[in-house]
KETIMI-126794 format. One record per atom (N, C-alpha, C, O): residue in one letter; x, y, z; residue number from 0; atom name. Coordinates in nm, 3 decimals. Layout:
N
KEFI   rest         u         v         w    nr   atom
KEFI      a         X         Y         Z   NUM     CA
...
This chain:
65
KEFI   rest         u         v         w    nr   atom
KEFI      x    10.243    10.849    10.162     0      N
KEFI      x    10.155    10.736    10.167     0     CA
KEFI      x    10.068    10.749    10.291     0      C
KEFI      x    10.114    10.797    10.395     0      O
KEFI      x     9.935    10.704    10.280     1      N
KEFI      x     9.849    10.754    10.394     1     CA
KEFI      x     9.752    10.601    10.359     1      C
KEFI      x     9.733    10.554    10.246     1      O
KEFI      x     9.695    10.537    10.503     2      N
KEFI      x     9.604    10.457    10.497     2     CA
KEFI      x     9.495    10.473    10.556     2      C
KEFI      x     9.493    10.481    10.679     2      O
KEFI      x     9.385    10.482    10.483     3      N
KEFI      x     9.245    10.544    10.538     3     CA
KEFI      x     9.178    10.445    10.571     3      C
KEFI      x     9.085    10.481    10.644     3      O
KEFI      x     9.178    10.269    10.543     4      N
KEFI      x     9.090    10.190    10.576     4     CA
KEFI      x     9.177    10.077    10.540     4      C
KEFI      x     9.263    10.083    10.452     4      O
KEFI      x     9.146     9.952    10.625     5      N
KEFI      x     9.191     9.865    10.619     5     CA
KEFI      x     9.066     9.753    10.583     5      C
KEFI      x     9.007     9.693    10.673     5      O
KEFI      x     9.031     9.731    10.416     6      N
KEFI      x     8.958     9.638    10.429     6     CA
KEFI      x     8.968     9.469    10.455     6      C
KEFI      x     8.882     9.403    10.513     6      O
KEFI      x     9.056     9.432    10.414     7      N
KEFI      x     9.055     9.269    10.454     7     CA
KEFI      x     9.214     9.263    10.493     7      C
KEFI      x     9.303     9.342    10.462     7      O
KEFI      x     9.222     9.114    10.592     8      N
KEFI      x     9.302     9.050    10.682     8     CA
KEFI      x     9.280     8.921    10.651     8      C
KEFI      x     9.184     8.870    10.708     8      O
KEFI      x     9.352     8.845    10.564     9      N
KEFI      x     9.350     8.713    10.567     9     CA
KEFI      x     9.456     8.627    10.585     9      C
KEFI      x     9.554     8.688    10.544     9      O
KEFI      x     9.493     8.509    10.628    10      N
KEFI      x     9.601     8.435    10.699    10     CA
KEFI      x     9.578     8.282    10.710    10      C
KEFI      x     9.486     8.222    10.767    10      O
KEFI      x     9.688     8.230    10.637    11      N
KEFI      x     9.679     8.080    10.605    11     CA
KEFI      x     9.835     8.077    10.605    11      C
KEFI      x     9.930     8.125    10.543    11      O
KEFI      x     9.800     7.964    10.745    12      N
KEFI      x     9.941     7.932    10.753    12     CA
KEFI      x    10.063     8.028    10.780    12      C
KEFI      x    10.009     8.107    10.857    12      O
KEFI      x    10.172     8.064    10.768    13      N
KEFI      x    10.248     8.137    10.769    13     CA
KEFI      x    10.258     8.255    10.732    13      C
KEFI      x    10.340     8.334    10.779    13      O
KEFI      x    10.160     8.286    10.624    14      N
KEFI      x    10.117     8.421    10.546    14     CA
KEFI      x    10.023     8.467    10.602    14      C
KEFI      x     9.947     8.410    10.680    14      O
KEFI      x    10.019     8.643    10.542    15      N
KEFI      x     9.934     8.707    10.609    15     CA
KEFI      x     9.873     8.771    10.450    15      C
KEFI      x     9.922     8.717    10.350    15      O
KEFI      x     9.780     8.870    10.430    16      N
KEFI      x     9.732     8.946    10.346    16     CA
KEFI      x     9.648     9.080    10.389    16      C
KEFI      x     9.534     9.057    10.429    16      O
KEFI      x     9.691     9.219    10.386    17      N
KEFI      x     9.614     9.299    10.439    17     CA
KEFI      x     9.596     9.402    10.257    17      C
KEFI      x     9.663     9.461    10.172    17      O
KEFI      x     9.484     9.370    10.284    18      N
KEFI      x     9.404     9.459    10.146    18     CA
KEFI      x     9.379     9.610    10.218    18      C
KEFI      x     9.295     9.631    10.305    18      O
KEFI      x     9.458     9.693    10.170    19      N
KEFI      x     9.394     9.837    10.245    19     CA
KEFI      x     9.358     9.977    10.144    19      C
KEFI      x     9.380     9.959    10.024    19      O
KEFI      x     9.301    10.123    10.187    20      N
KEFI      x     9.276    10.206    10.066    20     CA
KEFI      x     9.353    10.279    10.125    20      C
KEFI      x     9.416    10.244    10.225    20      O
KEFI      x     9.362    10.426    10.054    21      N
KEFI      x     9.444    10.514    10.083    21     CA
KEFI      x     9.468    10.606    10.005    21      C
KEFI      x     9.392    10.661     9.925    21      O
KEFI      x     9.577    10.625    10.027    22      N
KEFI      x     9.641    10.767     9.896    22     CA
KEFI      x     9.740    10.783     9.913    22      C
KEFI      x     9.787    10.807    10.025    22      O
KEFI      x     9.830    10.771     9.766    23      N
KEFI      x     9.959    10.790     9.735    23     CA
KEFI      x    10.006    10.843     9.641    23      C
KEFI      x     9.960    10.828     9.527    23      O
KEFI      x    10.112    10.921     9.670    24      N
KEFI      x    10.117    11.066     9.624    24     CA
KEFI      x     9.980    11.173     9.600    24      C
KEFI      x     9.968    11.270     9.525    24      O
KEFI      x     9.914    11.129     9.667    25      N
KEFI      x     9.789    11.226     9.614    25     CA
KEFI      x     9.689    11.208     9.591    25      C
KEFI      x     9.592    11.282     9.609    25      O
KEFI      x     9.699    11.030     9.512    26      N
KEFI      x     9.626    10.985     9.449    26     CA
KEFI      x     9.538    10.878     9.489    26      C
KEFI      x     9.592    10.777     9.444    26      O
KEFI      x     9.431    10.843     9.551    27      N
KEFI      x     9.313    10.747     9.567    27     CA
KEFI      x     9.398    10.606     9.538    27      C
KEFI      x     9.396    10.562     9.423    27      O
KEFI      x     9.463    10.544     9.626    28      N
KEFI      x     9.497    10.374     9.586    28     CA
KEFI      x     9.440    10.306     9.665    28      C
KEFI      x     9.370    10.330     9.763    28      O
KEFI      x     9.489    10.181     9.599    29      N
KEFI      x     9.449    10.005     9.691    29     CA
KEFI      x     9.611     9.937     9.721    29      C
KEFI      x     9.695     9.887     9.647    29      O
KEFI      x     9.608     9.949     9.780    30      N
KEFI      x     9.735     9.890     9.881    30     CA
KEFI      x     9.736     9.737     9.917    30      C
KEFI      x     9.660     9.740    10.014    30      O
KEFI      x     9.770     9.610     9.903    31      N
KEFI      x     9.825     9.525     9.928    31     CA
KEFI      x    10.001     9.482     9.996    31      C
KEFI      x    10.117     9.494     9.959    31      O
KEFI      x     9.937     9.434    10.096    32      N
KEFI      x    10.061     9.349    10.160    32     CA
KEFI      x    10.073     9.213    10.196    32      C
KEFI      x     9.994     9.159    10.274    32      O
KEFI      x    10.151     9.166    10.152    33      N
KEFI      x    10.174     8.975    10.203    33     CA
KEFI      x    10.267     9.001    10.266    33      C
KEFI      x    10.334     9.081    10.200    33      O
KEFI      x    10.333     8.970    10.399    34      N
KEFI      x    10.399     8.917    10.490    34     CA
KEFI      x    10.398     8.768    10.520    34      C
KEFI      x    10.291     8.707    10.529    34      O
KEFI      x    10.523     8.705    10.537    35      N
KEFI      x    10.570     8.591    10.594    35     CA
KEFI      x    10.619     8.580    10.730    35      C
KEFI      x    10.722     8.639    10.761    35      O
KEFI      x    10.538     8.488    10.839    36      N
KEFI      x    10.605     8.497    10.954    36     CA
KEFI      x    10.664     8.406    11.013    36      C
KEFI      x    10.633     8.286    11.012    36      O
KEFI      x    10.783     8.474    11.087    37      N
KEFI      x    10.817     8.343    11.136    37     CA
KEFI      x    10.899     8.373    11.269    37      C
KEFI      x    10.980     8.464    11.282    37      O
KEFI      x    10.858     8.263    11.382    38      N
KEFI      x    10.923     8.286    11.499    38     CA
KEFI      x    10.866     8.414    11.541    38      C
KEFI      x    10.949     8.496    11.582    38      O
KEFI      x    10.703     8.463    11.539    39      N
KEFI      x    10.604     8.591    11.578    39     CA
KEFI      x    10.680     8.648    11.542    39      C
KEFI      x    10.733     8.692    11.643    39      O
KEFI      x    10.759     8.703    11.414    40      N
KEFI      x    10.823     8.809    11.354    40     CA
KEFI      x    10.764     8.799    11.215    40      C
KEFI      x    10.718     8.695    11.168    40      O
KEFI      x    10.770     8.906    11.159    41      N
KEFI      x    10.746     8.923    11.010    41     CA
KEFI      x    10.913     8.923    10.954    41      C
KEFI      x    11.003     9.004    10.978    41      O
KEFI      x    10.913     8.805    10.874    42      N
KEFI      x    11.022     8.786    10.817    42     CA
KEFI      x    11.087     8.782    10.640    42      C
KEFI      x    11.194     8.744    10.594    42      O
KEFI      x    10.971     8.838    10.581    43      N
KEFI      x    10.936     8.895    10.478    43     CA
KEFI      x    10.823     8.954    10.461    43      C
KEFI      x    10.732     8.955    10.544    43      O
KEFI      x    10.821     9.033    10.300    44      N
KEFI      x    10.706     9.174    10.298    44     CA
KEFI      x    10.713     9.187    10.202    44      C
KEFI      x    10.826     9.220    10.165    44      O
KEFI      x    10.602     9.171    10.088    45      N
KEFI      x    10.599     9.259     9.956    45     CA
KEFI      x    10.479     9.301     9.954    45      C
KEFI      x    10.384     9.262    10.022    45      O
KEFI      x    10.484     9.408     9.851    46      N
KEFI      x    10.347     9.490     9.843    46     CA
KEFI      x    10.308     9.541     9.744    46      C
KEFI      x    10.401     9.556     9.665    46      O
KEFI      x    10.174     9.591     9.690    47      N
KEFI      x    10.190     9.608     9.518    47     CA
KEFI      x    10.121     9.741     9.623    47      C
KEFI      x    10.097     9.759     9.742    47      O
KEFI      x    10.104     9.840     9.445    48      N
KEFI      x    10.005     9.992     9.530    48     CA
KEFI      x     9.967     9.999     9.350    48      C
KEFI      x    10.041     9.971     9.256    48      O
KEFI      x     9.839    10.042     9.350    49      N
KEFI      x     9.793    10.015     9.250    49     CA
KEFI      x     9.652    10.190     9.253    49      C
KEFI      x     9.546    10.198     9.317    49      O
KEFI      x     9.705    10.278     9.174    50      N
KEFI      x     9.595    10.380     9.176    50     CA
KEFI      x     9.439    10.360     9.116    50      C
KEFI      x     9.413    10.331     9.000    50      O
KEFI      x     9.336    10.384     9.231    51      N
KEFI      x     9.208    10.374     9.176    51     CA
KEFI      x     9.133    10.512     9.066    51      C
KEFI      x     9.106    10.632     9.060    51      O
KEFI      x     9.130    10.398     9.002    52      N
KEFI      x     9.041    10.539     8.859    52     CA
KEFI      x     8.934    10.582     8.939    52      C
KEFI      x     8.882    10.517     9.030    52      O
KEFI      x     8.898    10.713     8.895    53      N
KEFI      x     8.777    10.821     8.908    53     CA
KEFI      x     8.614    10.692     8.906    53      C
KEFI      x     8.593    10.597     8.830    53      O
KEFI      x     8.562    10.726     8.978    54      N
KEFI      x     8.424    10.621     8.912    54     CA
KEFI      x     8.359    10.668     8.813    54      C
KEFI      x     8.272    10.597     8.763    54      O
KEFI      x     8.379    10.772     8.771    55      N
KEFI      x     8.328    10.775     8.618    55     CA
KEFI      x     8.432    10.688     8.506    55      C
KEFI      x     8.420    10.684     8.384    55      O
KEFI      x     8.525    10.628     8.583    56      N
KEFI      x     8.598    10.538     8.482    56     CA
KEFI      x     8.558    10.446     8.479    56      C
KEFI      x     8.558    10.390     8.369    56      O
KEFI      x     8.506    10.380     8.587    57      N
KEFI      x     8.511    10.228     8.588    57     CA
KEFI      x     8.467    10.169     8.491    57      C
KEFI      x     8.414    10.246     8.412    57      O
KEFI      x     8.464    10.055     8.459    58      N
KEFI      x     8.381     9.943     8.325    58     CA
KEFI      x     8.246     9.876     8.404    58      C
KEFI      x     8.138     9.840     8.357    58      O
KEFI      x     8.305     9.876     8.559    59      N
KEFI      x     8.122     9.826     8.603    59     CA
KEFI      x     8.100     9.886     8.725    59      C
KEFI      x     8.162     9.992     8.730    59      O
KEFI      x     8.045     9.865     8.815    60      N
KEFI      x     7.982     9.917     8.941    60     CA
KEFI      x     8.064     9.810     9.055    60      C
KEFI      x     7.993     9.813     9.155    60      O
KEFI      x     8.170     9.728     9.080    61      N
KEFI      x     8.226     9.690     9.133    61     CA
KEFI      x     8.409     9.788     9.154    61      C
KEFI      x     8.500     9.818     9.077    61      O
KEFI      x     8.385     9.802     9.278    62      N
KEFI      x     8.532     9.825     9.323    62     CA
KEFI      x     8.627     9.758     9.302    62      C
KEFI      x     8.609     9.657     9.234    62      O
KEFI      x     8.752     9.786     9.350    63      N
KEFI      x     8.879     9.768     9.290    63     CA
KEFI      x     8.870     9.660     9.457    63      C
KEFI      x     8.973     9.604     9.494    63      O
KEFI      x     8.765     9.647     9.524    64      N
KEFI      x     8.770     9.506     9.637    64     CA
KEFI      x     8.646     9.460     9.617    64      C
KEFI      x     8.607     9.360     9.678    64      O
């Protein structure tokens, strides 16, 4: 797993959200993480990883952000 850019940081309240790109196994993804904090600790973490198609795939001219 490798992270090449970190596009968005958003935070409401106790939660966090970091939208990032990258590559995993090999492959061109979009990376999401939500963290829960608490007491300036991260006290939960889930994360989806989701591979980006070729842009000759896409259905429109908008990214996967």
């Amino acid at each position: 797993m490798k992270y090449h850019k970190v596009l968005k940081v958003l935070g409401v309240g106790n939660f966090v959200l970091v939208a990032s790109e990258g590559e995993f196994v090999g492959k061109p993804s979009a990376f999401f993480n939500r963290f829960r904090v608490a007491n300036g600790k991260i006290a939960e973490h889930w994360d989806t990883i989701e591979t980006i198609a070729p842009r000759a795939e896409w259905k429109n001219a908008n990214s996967k952000f």
